[in-house]
N, C-alpha and C positions, 0 to 999 in steps of 0.2 A: 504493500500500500504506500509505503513513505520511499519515493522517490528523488536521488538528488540531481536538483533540479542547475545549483549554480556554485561554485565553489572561485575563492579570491585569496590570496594571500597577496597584498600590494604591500612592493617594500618600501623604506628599510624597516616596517614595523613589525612584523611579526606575525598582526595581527591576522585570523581565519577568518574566512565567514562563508558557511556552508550555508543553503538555503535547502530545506526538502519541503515537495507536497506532498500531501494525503495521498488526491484520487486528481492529477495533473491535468486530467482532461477535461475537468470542472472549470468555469471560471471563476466561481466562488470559492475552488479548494483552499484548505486549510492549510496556512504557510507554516514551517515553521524554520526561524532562523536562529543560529547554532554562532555565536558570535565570541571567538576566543585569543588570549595572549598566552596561553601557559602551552609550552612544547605541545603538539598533539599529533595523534596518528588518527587515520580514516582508514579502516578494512569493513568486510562483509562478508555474509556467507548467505546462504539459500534462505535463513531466514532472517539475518538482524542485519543492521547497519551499527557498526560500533564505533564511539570515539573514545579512544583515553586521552587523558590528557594527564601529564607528571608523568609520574616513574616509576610504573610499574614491574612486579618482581615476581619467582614463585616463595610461596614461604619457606625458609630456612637456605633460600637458595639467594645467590647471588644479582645484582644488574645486570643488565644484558641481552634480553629475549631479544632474536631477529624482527621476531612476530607479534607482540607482546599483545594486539587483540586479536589475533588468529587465536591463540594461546588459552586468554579470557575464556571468548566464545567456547570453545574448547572444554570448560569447566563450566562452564556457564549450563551449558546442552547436557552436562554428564551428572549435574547436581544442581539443578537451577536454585532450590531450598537452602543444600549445605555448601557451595561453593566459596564462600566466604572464608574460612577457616586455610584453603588453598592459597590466599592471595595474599599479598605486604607490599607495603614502601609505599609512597605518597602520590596519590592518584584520585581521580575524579572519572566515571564512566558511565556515559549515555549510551544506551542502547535504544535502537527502533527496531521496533517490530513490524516487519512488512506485511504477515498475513493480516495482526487486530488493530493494526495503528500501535496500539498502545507505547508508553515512553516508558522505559528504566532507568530512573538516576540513581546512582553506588556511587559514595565518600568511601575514603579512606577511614580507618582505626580514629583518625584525628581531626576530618576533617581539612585536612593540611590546603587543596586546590578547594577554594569556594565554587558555588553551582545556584547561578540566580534564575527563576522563573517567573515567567510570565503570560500569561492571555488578553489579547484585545481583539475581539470580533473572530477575525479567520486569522490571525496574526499570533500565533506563535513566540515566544523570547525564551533563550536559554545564553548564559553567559556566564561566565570567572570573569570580569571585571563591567562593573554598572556604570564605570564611569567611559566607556569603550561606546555603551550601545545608548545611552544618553542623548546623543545629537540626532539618533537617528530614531525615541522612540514620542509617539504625538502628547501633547501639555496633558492628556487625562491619564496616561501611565507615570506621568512623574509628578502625580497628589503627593507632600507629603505627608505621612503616616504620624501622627499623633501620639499613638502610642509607642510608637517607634521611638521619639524625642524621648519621654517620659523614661522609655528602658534604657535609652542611654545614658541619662544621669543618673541612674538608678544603676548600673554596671559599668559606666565610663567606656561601653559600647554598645553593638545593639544585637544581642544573640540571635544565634536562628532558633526556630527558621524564619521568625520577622526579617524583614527590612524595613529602609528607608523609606521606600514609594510604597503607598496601598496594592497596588496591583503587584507586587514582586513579593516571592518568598524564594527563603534561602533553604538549602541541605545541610541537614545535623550530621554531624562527625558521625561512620559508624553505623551507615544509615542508608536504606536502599527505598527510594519512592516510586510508585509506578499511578501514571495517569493515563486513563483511556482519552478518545477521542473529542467526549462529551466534556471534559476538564477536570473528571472526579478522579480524585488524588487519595491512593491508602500510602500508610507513611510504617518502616520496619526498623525496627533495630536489631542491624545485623553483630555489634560488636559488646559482647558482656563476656567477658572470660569466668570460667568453670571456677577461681577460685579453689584448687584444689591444692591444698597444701604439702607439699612434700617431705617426706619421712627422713630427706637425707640426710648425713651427717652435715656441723655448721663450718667443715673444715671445705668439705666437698661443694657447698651451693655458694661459697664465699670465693672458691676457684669459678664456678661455674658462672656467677655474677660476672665475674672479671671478663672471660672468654665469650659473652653473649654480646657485652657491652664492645671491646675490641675486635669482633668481627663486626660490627653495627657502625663503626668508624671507618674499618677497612675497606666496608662498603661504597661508602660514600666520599673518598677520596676520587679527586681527579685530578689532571694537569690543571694547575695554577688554581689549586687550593689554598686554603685559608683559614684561620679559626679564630673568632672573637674569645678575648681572655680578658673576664673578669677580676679573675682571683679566686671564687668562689670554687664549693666542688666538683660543680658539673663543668664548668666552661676549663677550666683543669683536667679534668679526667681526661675529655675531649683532645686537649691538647698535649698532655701528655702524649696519649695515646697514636694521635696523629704524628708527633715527633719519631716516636717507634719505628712508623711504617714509611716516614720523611725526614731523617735530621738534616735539622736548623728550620723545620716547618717553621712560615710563618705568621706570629700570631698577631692579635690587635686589642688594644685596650684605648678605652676613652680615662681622663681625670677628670677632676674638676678642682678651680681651684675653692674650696667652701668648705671647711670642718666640719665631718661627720657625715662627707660624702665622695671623699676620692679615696677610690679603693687601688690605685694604681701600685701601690705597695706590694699586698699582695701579687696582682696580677704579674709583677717584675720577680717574686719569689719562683712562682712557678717557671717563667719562661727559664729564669735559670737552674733552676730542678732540671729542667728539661731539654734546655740549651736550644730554646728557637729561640728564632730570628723575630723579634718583639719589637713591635711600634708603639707609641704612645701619643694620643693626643688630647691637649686638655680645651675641652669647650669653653668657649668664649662667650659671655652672656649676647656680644653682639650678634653671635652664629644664631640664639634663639630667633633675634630680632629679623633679621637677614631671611629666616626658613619657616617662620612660625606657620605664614598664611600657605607659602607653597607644601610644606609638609602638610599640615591637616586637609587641606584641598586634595591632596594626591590619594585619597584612603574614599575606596570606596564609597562609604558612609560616615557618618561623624563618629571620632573615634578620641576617645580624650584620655588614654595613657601617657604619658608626659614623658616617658622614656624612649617613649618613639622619639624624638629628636637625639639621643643620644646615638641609639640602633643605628638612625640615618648619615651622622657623621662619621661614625666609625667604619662604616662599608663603605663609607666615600671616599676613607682613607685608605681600606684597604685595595678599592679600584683604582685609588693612584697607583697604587706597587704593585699594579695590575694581576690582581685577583681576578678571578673570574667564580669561585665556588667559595661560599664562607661554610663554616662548620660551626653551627651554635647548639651549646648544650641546654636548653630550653628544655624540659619533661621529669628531670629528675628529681626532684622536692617533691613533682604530686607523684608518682609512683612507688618513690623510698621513704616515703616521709619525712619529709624536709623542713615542713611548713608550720610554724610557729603555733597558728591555729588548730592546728591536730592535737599537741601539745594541750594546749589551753581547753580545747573543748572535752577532751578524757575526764580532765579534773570536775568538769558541769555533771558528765554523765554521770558518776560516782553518786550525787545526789538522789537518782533517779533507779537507784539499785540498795539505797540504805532503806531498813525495814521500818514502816509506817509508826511502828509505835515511838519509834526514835525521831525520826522527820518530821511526825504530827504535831507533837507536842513542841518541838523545838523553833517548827513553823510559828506557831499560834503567838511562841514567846517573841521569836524577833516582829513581828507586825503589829507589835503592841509598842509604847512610846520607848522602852527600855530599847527596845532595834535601834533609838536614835542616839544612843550613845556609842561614844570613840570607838568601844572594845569591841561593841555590837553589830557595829554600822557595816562594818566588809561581813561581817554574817548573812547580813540582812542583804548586803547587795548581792552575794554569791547565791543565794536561795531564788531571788530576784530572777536572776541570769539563769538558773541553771532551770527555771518553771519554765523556760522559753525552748520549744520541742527545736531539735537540727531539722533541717539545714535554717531555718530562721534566725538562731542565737548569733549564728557568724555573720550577720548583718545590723545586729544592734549599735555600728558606731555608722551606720550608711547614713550621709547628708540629710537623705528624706525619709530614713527613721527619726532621726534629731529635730526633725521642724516639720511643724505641721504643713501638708500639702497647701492649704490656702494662703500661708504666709509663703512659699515659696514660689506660685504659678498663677497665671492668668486665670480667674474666674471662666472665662472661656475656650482654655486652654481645658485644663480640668473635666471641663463637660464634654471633652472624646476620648479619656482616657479613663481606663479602668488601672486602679494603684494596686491593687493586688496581682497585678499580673508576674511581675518580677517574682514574686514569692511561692507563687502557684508554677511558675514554671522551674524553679529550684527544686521543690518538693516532688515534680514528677521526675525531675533526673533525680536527683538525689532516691526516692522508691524506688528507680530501676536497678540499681546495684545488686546483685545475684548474692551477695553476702551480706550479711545480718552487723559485722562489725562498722561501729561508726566511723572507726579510721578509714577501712576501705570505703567506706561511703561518701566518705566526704573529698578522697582523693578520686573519686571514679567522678563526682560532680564535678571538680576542679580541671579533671580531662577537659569537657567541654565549655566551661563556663570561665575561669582560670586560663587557659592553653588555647582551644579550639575557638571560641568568639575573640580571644584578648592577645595573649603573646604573640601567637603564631602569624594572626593578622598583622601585627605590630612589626615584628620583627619581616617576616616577608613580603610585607609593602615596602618597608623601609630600603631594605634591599633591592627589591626591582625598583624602584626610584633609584638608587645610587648608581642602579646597571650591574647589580651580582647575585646569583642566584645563590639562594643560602639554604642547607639541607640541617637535618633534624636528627642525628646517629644515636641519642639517647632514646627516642622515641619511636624506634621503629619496632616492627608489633612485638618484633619474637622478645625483644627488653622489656615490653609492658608486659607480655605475657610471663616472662618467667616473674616478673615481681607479685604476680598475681601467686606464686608459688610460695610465696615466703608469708609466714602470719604477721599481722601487725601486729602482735606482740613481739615480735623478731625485727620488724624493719622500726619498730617506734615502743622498746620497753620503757614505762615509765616518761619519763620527761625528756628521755635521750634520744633526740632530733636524729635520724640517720643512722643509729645507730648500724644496723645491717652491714651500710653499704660503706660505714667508713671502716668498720672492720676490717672490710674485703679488700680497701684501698687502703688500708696503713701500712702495707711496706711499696707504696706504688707514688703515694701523693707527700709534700712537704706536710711536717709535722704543724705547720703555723696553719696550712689549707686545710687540714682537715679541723684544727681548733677556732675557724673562724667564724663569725657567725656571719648570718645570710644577708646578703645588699643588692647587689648585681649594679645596673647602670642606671640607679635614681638621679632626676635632676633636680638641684635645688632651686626653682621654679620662684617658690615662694620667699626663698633668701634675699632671691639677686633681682626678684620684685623690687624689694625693699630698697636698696643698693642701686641701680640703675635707672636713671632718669629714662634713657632711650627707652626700658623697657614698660617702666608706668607709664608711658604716655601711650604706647601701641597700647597695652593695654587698657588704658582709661579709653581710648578712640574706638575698639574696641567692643567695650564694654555697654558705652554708648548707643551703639547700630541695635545692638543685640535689644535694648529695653524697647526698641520700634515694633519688635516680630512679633508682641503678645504671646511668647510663651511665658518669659519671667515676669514678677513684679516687682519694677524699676527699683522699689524700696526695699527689696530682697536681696538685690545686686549689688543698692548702695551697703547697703547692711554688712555683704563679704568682703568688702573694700574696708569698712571702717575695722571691722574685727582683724582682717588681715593685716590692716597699720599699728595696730593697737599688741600686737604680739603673737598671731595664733599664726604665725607664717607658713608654718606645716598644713595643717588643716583646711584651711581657708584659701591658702595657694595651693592646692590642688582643686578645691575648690572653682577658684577663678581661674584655672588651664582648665578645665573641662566646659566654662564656659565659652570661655576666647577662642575656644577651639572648634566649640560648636557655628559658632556665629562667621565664623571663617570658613569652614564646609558650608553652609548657606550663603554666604556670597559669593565664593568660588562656582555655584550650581547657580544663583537668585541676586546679583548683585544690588 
């Protein structure tokens, strides 16, 4: 049925654009256009038309397929149900079906290559970049979405499968959609690992950590490779590990020059553990001022990580020393437990497994005036905190938990959005997790909510803006799968952050990398607010456009301004990069 009808690749951009019909010989037939930037291949066989797009692999097996959707198709035909379990490495796959029409969209484990949709009339849209098919789609597919805005400050991006436009939805990490002809869409989750703990000895799965994770780099090595070096343990391991397979690899670090946020120390300990070839560059509050509007413009959708500017300098330093492939260890905190809040939320749970006769009464006593005393008070808040069910609790310091929705948003803003939405879509990823433990559950949420909507986008836009493509070696499947092998009480005893996996690297990593605690490439956003004229005024100019669009309420805006002068520069300067950021994606699209 789905015929292709017209295919372009005009250089020097890269960019596809497949066009298929339904039934060709209609004049009405149903277009649909396939519009893409990431590597892709076109095959078919008797029944589908397939497009991959990224870099697909068999599992446990290496890069390389001649045929990689002959190959697919191939597993696709021999286990259409279980075929999933067969496949790895970072890819995105459309398939058409010629006899029912029908369309098959499959993400990756992670998400890694986005996959946007859309319907208008007979018009068809499929795309990895919205900002590609934009000029070419009519003013009623580019509504902005309402609640879209709302999830972005509510996650400092915007998850799927929402987007930005009403008419578009996005593909969940992990995830295989199928829509007939008529537009009706069932949606699967293909990627929940079995969870199934291993019996091995801790001398044997501390070797086998090592060798899952060192072929998962070796993989992903090519001519004129590269690796971002934090300092921390994952962008370390990385590189270490890459040095192994390269000596004098080399690596890349950002500073900064602001106390309590240049970690380049570190990152210079390891290169020489390791003896690569180490750059260093330390951002300049001007390089903000200079990229602010062209970085958040470049990203899809409004996207208000503030460390994307970092990301973005550092790949633009390493395509000066002409890199072509970065190697960033981005995945290892949520799979080994790394994350402070894993940590912090055990000690909630504990409350919630003490016996009733004990909690009852103990309740009853702090909620009485005696709670308001010194001794009392963190009792009474831990109780507080700990009545609040996961995945909820780990958003009690969120912006628009802290302040009531109407003090925050236009009255008529407000009235297209539902506020529970953010929460209600945590709780269904967060329920889907195949294991009962809240560690695993909170790190199986943080795959897509954490990595799949936030770093991944972050870091791999940053990159293709810079002109380098950047690959994911912690997180390729067969790593998340075997950590799925290990109990969190093994990857996270007690309050000891990592514990697992620094075991396994202490005779591999500096004794200072594995003692450090966790940062990566924070910008201090809200310091050098404070500090930089150039940069209050972009900001304040700004700030300004933004109180026109009736989302915020202008006195809600002035309000982050005054508290952010007043001392709260952390808080509030994040804060205010989430909004500067938004208002800058809106006039880069709505000037």
């Amino acid at each position: 049925m789905w015929i292709l009808t017209d295919e372009t690749t005009p250089p020097p951009t890269g960019v596809r654009w497949l066009t298929f019909a339904a039934q060709p010989s209609r004049t009405n037939s149903t277009r649909l256009n396939i519009v893409t930037e990431h590597p892709s291949l076109l095959c078919e066989d008797d029944r589908f038309h397939a497009i991959v797009l990224g870099r697909l692999r068999p599992y446990g097996q290496d890069y390389g397929l001649e045929q990689p959707g002959t190959w697919f198709l191939e597993q696709f035909h021999g286990a259409p149900t279980h075929f999933y379990s067969k496949v790895a490495g970072f890819f995105a796959i459309i398939l058409l079906d010629k006899d029912s029409g029908n369309i098959h969209l499959i993400s990756d484990h992670v998400g890694s290559v986005p996959l946007y949709t859309a319907t208008e009339a007979n018009q068809w849209w499929i795309t990895d970049s919205l900002k590609l098919l934009e000029p070419h789609l009519p003013a009623i597919s580019k509504s902005l979405n309402a609640q879209a805005i709302y999830n972005y400050c509510f996650f400092h991006c915007i998850p799927s499968p929402g987007a930005i436009y009403k008419s578009f939805t996005k593909l969940q990490p992990g995830e295989q959609v199928d829509v007939d002809l008529t537009g009706k869409s069932t949606r699967r989750n293909l990627y929940k690992p079995p969870y199934n703990y291993s019996p091995a000895a801790p001398a044997i799965l501390m070797a086998e950590c090592r060798q899952v994770i060192r072929d998962a780099v070796r993989r992903n090595i090519a001519p004129a490779t590269g690796a971002f070096l934090s300092g921390g343990l994952d962008s370390s391991t990385v590189a270490g590990m890459f040095a192994e397979q390269q000596p004098g690899a080399p690596t890349f670090a950002i500073g900064f020059h602001a106390e309590g946020y240049d970690e380049s120390a570190y990152a210079r300990t390891t290169a020489r553990h390791f003896q690569t070839t180490h750059h260093e560059h330390y951002l300049q509050p001007a390089e903000i001022s200079d990229n602010f509007s062209a970085v958040a413009g470049f990203f899809d959708e409004p996207f208000g990580n503030s460390s994307a500017m970092a990301a973005f300098i550092c790949a633009q330093v390493a395509r000066d020393h002409g890199v072509d492939v970065l190697l960033a260890g981005d995945g290892g905190d949520e799979i080994f437990a790394g994350n402070e809040r894993y940590a912090k939320q055990k000690l909630f749970e504990l409350w919630g497994r003490a016996p009733t006769a004990l909690s009852g009464p103990l309740e009853a006593l702090l909620s009485t005036q005696l709670g308001e005393l010194p001794l009392l008070r963190k009792g009474r808040s831990y109780i507080e905190q700990a009545s609040v069910p996961l995945p909820d609790r780990m958003d009690s310091w969120n912006f628009l938990n802290r302040f009531e929705p109407s003090h925050v948003f236009e009255e008529s803003f407000l009235a297209k959005i539902d506020a529970s939405t953010p929460s209600r879509e945590k709780r269904s990823r967060y329920e889907q997790c195949p294991s009962q433990d809240p560690v695993e559950r909170m790190m199986y949420l943080d795959w897509k909510f954490t990595l799949a909507d936030n770093d991944l986008v972050k870091v791999s836009s940053m990159c293709r803006k810079a002109g380098v493509e950047v690959r994911y070696p912690l997180f390729e499947k067969e790593v998340v799968d075997f950590s799925c092998t290990i109990p969190a009480r093994v990857k996270l005893p007690g309050s000891k952050l990592r514990n697992f996996y620094k075991n396994s690297f202490r005779e591999f990593l500096p004794e200072t990398t594995l003692n450090k605690e966790k940062h990566g490439f924070g910008l201090p956003f809200g310091l050098w607010m404070k500090e930089q004229p150039a940069l209050q005024q972009l900001t304040d100019e700004t700030l300004k456009k933004l109180k026109q669009r009736g989302i915020f309420r202008p006195d809600f805006i002035e309000d982050a301004i005054t508290n952010h002068k007043s001392g709260h520069s952390g808080y509030f300067g994040e804060l205010i990069w989430i909004m500067v950021s938004l208002e800058f994606w809106l006039a880069s699209r709505s000037p």
